[in-house]
N, C-alpha and C positions, 0 to 999 in steps of 0.2 A: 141885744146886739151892742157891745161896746164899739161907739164911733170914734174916731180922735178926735181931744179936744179943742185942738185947733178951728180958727173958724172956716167954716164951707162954703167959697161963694159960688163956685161948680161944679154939677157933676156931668160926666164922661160917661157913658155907657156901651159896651158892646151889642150887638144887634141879635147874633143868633143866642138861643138860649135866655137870652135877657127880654127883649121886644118881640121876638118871631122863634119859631120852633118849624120845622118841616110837617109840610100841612100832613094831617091824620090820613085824610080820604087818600092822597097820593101815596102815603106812606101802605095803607091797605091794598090799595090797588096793584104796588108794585111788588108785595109781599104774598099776593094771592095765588100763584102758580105756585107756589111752594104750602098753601096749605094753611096761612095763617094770614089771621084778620086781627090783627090786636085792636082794643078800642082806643080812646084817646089819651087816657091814664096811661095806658103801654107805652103808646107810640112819645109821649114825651117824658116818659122816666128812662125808655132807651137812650134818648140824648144825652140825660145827665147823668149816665151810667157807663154812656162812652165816653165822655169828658171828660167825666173818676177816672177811666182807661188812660186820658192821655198824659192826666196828672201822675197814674200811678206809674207809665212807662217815661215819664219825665221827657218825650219827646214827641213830636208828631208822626207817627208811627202810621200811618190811614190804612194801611191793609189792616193793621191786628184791631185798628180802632173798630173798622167798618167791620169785623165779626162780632167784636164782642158786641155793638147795638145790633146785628143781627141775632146772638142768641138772645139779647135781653128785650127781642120783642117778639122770641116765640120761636125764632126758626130752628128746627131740629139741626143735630151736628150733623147730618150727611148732607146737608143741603148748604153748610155756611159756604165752602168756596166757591160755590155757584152763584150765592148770591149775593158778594161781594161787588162787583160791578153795580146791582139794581140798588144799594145801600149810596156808591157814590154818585148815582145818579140822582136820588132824591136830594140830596145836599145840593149839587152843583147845578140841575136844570130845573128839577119839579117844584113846583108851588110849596110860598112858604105861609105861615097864619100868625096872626099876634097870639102874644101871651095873654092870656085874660087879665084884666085888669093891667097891660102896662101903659096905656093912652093914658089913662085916667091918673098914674102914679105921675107919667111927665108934666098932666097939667097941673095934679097939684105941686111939686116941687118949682113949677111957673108960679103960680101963683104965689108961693111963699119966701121969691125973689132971690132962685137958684138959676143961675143960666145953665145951659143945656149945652151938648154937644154929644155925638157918637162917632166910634173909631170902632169899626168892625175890618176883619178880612173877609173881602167877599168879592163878588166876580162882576164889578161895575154897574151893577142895578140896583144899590142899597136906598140909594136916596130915594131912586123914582117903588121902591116896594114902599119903603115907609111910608110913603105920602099914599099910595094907593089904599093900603091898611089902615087910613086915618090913623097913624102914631103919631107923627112928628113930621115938621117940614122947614125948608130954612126960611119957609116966609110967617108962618104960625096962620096959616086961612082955617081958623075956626078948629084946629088943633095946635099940643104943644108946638113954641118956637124952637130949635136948635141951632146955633151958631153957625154947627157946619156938619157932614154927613166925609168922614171919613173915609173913605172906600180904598181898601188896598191896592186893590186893581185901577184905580184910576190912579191914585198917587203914588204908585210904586214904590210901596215901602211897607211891609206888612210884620204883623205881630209875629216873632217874639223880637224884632226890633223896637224896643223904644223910643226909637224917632219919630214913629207914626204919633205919638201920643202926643208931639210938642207942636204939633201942626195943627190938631183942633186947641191946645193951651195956647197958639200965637190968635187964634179966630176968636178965643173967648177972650182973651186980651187978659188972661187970668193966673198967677200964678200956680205951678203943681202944686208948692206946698199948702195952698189956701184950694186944691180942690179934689175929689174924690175918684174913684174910677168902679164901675159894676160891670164883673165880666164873670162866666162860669167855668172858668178855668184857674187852677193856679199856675200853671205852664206859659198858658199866652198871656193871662190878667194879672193875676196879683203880681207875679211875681216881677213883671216888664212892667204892670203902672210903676211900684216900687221905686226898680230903676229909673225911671223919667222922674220921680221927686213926690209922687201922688201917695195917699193911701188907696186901698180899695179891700170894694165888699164884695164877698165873693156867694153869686147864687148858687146850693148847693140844694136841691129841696129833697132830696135822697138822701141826706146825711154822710155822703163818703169822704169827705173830706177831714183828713185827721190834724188837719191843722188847728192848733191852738193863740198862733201868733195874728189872725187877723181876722175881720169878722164874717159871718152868714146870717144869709138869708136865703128862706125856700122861695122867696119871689121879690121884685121891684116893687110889689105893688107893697110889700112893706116899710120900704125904704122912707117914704114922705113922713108917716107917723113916728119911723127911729128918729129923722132929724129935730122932730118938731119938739121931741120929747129933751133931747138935751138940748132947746133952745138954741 
């Protein structure tokens, strides 16, 4: 993973896909009247296979999105427009789960004196899920600290505007150009940290992303060992 050589004194992270994925068991349960139980494997390669969708439709699309994670976790084509609705519900109401290993990636980038912060689009509950998931909190009680917990919905500003991004860069007191962003998108992430002045990495663990101009990773929890590595 080529990082910029500039130096990084924070990074930025998005929340879904990055920290949280849509819990497996909700995602099963809301998929079982239709005949499929994807395992866990499934149920989060769907995310990052609709994500690929919303890169490849270069916009926020949620109806074609919400199919294609529905056939990429098994439901037959006679069933996708049915089950469009139960796809927006898992995003928007049902239980979400951390990422394995992303607590553990935020304390060590703590530790090796990266300040923190996240700018998600999400529906006013981001802060109090993170804290609930022992990820991160703004006060660090025995997990990582973050400066600030960005929530669209509360600050009325939400990605692909880049204004969101200068809000948690005014809380870290941190320059864009001196800090990074991790989102799994190149629609809402790379391409909008960009614009605010930041680089970023973009989580892709499916590989669909044909972009050559900026970096990947199949997870955060890689992230602490790339930076460690170019000092």
């Amino acid at each position: 993973m080529d990082l910029p050589d500039s130096p990084i004194d924070a990074v930025l992270l998005d929340a879904g896909g990055v920290l949280l994925l849509p819990d497996p068991a909700a995602v099963r349960k809301g998929l079982a009247p239709f005949g499929v139980e994807p395992d866990d494997e499934t149920c989060a390669r769907a995310h990052y296979e609709s994500m690929g969708e919303v890169d490849r439709l270069g916009a926020a699309d949620w109806p074609k999105v919400n199919r294609f994670y529905a056939r990429a976790a098994g439901v037959a084509e006679d069933d996708i427009d049915t089950v469009f609705g139960v796809i927006e519900d898992l995003y928007l109401r049902q239980p979400w789960s951390p990422v394995p290993g992303a607590a553990e990636a935020l304390l060590a980038l703590q530790a090796a004196g990266v300040a923190l912060a996240v700018v998600s689009n999400a529906q006013g509950t981001m802060e109090r899920l993170l804290a609930e998931h022992r990820i991160c909190t703004v006060d660090g009680d025995e997990v990582a600290r973050v400066a600030v917990v960005v929530d669209s919905q509360v600050v009325g500003i939400e990605k692909p505007d880049p204004r969101i991004f200068a809000l948690a860069l005014d809380a870290l007191d941190v320059e864009a150009g001196r800090s990074l962003y991790v989102g799994d998108t190149v629609h809402f992430d790379v391409e909008r940290a960009r614009a605010a002045g930041m680089a970023c990495v973009h989580v892709d663990p499916c590989g669909r992303c044909p972009g050559t101009d900026h970096p990947h990773v199949a997870s955060v929890a890689e992230l602490p060992g790339a930076l460690a590595a170019r000092g």
